[in-house]
C-alpha positions in Angstrom: 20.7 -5.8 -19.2 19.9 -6.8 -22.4 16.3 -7.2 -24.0 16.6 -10.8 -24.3 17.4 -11.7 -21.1 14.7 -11.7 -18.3 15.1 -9.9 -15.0 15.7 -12.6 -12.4 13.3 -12.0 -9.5 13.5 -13.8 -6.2 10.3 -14.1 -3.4 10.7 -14.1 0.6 8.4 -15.5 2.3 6.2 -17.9 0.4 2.6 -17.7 2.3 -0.3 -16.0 0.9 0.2 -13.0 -0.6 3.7 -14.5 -2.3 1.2 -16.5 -4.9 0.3 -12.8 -6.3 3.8 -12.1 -7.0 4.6 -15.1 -8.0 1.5 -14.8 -10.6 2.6 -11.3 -11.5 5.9 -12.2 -12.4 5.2 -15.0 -14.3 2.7 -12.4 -16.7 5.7 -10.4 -17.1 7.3 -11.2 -20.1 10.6 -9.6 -19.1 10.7 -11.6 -15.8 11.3 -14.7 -14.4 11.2 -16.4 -10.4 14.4 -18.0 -9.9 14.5 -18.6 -6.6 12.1 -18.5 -3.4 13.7 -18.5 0.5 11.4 -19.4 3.7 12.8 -20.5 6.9 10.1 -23.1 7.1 11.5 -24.9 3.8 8.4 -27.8 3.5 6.0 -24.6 2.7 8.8 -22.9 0.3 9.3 -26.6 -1.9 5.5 -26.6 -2.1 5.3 -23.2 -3.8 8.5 -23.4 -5.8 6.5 -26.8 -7.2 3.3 -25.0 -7.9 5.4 -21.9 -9.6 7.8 -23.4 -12.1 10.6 -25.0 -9.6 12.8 -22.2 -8.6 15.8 -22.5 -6.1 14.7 -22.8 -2.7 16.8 -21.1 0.1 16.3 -21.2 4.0 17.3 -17.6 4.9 17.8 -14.8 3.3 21.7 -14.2 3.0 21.4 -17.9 1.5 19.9 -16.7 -1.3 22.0 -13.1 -1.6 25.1 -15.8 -0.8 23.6 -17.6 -4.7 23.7 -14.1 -7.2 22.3 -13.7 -10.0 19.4 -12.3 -8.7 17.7 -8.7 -10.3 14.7 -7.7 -7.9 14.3 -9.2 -4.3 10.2 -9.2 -3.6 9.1 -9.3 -0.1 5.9 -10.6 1.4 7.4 -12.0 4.9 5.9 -10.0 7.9 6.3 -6.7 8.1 8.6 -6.9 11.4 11.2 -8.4 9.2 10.7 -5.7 5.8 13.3 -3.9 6.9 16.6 -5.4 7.4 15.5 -7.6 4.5 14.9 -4.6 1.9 18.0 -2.9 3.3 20.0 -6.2 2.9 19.0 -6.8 -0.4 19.6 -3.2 -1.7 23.1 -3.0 -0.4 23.6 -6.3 -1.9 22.7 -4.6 -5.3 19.1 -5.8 -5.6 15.9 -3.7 -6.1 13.3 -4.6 -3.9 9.2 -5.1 -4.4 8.0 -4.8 -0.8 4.7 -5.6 -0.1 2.6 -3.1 2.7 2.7 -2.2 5.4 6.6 -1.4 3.7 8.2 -1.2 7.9 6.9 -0.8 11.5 7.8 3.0 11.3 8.8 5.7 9.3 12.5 5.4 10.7 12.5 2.3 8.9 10.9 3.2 6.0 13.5 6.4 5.8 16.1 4.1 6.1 15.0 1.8 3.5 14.6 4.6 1.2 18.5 6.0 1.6 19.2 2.5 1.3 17.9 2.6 -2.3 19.2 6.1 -3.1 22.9 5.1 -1.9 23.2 2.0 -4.3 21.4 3.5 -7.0 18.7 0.8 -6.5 14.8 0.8 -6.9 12.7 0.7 -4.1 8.8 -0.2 -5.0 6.2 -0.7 -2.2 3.0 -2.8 -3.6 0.1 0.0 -3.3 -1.8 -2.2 -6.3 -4.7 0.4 -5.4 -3.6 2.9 -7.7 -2.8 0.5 -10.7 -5.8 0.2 -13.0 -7.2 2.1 -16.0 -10.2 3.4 -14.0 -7.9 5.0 -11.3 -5.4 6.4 -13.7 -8.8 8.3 -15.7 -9.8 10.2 -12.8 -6.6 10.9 -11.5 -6.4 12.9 -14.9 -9.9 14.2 -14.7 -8.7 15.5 -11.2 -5.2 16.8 -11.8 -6.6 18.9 -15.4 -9.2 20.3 -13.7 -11.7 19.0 -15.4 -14.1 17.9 -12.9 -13.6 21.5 -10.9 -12.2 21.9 -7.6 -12.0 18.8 -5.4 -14.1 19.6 -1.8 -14.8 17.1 0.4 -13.9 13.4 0.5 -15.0 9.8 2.3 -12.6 7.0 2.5 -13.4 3.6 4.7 -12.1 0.8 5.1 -14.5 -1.5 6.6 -13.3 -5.0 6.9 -14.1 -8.4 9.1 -11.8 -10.1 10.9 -12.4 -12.6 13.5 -11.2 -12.8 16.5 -9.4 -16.2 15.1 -7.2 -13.4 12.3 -5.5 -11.9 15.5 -4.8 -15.2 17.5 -1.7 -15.3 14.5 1.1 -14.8 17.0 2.5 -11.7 15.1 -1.2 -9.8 14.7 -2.1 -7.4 16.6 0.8 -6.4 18.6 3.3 -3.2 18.0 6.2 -4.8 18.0 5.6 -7.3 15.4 2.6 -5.6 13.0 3.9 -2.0 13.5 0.5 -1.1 13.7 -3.5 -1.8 13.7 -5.9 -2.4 10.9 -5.4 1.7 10.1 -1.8 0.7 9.2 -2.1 -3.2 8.1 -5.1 -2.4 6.2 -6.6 1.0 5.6 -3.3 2.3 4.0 -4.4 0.9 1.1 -7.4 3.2 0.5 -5.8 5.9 2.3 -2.8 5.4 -0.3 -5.6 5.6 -3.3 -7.2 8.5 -1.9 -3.2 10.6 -1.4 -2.6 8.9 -4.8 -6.1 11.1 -6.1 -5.8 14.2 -4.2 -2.4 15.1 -3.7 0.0 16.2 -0.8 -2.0 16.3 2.9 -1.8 19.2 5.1 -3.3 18.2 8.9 -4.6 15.1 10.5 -6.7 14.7 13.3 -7.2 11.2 14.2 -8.5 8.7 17.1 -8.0 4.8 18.0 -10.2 2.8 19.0 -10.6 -0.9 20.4 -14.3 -1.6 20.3 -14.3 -5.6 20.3 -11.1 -7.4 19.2 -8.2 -8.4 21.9 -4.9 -6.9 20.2 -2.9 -4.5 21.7 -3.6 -2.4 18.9 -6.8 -0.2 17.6 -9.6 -2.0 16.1 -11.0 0.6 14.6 -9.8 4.0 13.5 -11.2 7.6 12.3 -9.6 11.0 11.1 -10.4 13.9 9.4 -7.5 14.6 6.7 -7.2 18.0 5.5 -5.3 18.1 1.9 -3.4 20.6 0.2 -5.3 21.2 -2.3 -7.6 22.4 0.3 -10.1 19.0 0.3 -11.5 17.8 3.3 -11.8 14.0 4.0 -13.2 11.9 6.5 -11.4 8.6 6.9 -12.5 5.7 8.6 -10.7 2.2 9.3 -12.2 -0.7 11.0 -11.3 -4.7 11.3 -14.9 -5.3 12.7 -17.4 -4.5 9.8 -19.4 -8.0 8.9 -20.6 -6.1 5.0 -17.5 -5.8 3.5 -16.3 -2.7 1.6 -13.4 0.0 0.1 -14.5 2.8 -0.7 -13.8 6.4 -1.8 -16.2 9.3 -2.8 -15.0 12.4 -3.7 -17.5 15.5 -4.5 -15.7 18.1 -6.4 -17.4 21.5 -8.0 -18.8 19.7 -10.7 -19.3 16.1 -9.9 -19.1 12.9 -7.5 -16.3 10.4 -7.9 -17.2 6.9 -6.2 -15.2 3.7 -6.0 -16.6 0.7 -4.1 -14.7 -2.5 -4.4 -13.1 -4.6 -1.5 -9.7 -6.3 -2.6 -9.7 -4.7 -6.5 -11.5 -2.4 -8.7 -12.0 -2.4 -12.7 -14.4 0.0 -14.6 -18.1 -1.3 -13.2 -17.1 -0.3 -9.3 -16.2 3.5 -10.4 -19.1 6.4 -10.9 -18.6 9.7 -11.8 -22.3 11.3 -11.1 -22.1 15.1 -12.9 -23.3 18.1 -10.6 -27.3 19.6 -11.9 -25.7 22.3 -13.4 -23.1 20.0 -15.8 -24.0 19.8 -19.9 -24.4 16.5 -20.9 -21.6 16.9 -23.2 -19.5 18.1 -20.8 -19.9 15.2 -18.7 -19.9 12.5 -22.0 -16.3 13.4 -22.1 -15.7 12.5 -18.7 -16.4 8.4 -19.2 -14.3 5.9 -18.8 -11.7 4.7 -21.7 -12.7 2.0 -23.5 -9.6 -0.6 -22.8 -10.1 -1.5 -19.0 -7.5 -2.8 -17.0 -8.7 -3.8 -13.7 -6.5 -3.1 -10.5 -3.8 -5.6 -9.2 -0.2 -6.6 -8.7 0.1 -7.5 -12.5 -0.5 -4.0 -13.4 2.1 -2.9 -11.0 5.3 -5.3 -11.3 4.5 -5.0 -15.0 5.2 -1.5 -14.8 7.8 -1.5 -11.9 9.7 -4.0 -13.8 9.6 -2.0 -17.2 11.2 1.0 -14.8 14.0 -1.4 -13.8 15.0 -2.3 -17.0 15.1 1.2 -19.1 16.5 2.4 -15.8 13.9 4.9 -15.2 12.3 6.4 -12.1 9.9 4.6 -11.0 6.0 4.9 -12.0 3.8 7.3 -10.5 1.6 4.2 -8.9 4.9 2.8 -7.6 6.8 5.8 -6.1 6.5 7.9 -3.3 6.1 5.2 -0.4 5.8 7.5 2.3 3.1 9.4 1.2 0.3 7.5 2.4 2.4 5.6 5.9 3.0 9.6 6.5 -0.9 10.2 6.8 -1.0 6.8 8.7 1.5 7.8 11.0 0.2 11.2 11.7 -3.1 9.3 12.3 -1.7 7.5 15.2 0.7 11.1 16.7 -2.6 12.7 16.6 -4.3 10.2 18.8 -1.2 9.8 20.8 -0.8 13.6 21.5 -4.2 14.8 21.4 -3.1 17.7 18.4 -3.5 18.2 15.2 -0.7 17.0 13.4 0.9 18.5 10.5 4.2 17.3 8.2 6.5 19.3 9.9 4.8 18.5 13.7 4.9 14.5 12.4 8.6 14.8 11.4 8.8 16.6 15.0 7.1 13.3 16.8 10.3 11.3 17.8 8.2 8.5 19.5 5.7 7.9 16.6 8.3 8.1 14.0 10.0 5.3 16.1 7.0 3.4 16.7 3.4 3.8 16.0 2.6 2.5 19.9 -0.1 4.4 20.7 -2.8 4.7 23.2 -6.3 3.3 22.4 -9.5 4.6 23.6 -10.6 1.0 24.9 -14.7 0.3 24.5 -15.0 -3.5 24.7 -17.5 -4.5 27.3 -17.1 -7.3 29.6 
């Protein structure tokens, strides 16, 4: 396409998280929303009013049915990610899909061959990893320069009441794929893969300690990576003080990041071990330019892909990475085992479906 002419992005679904793409785009200065589709179309004329007045469509093969559309983003539920993304790519699109990407990683394997046999890119929105800050130590980690990585905390520990779950598709398998671990978590878990690399074993548990939903409530696993890091991850939807967080303590010094939705320089620490010359650890800061974490970051540079017809950026690619981890979080509290990548790929059922039994606490 030439430079002068914007890549024309469509939305799905038009409720919350559709402003942020929406906002995204519009910051791009080689994009531009052309059209919007929601079956309920009073909601969709609403946001196409507040978002420049784009072409409003009522389904999805609607708007395919129109052309001239370059990337398809998705922010419907995640029961419908799937046959949408698939849809779209075979219609020649490339697709933005926001998390959790499908309900299982049969889906999410089929969305991917789906981009792979048109030639088409495939981005899911893991905004964690956008950001100066992120992109440092992901340096500082992969040179070396901070030593060894060893041992690792990740949590997730978010509120929602019981009024979040009463949304008819919350909470159930069938229609959220999975718990908070998967709806959630994945976002931290994603950062954490993102900083340390391929994972080797996962023990994991479920647990429902308050919340009606057929799924877990909360979740914990330890992760062991292959870099030979050890991490304990925890997930929970019933946590009234809010945070993200990641530590990571490596031969010669602690990484932190606590944030809740987005991160920029002032929630990242790196604390140098006793033994580390102050000069040493000078050279470690933080750059100068910030810029702080968020969808902006990432369509800017999925879009730039799209356009030179490159592979995809590092903070954009790899989508199974971290639903892997989540996956194998659930197969080991479904089987009882440690699971490994090649036992995972071996769990028929959880690569189906993340259905899982849930150690249930409640009281009453």
């Amino acid at each position: 396409m030439p430079e002068s002419i914007p890549l024309r992005a469509a939305i799905i679904g038009t409720g919350a998280i559709a402003n942020a793409h929406a906002a995204a785009i519009a910051a791009t200065p080689d994009a531009e929303l052309v059209a919007v589709a929601d079956r309920e179309l009073a909601p969709a004329q609403a946001f196409a009013e507040r978002w420049g007045g784009p072409a409003v469509f009522g389904s999805l093969d609607a708007l395919l049915e129109r052309g001239g559309i370059d990337v398809l983003h998705i922010c419907t539920p995640p029961v419908a990610h799937a046959d949408q993304a698939i849809a779209a790519l075979d219609a020649g699109l490339h697709v933005v899909c926001e998390k959790p990407a499908a309900l299982s990683l049969d889906e999410l394997d089929a969305m991917t061959a789906a981009a792979e046999r048109n030639d088409r890119r495939f981005a899911v929105v893991f905004q964690q990893r956008t950001g100066s800050a992120a992109a440092h130590v992901r340096r500082l980690l992969d040179s070396g320069a901070l030593g060894r990585p060893l041992v690792a905390t990740c949590q997730t520990l978010w509120y929602r009441d019981p009024a979040y779950f009463a949304v008819p598709w919350r909470g159930k398998w069938a229609t959220e794929g999975g718990g908070p671990t998967l709806g959630h978590g994945i976002h931290q878990i994603d950062l954490l893969a993102w900083l340390l690399g391929d994972w080797a074993s996962v023990q994991g548990q479920l647990w429902r300690l308050d919340r009606e939903t057929q799924t877990e409530d909360v979740s914990t696993a330890v992760v062991a990576f292959a870099n030979g890091t050890v991490a304990s991850v925890i997930t929970s939807a019933v946590s009234p003080r809010e945070t993200s967080s990641i530590r990571i303590d490596t031969e010669l010094a602690t990484v932190t990041v606590d944030h809740l939705y987005g991160h920029g320089h002032d929630n990242w620490r790196i604390t140098p071990a006793p033994h580390v010359d102050a000069e040493v650890a000078a050279g470690w800061a933080l750059p100068e330019l910030e810029e702080p974490s968020g969808h902006d970051a990432l369509i800017r540079d999925i879009y730039a892909a799209v356009r030179a017809g490159d592979p995809l950026p590092s903070t954009a690619s790899d989508p199974a990475r971290s639903f892997e981890l989540v996956t194998a979080i659930y197969s080991s509290a479904a089987q009882g085992v440690t699971v490994t990548p090649e036992t995972l790929r071996a769990d028929v059922d959880r690569r189906r479906s993340l259905e899982s039994p849930v150690t249930d606490l409640r009281r009453g």
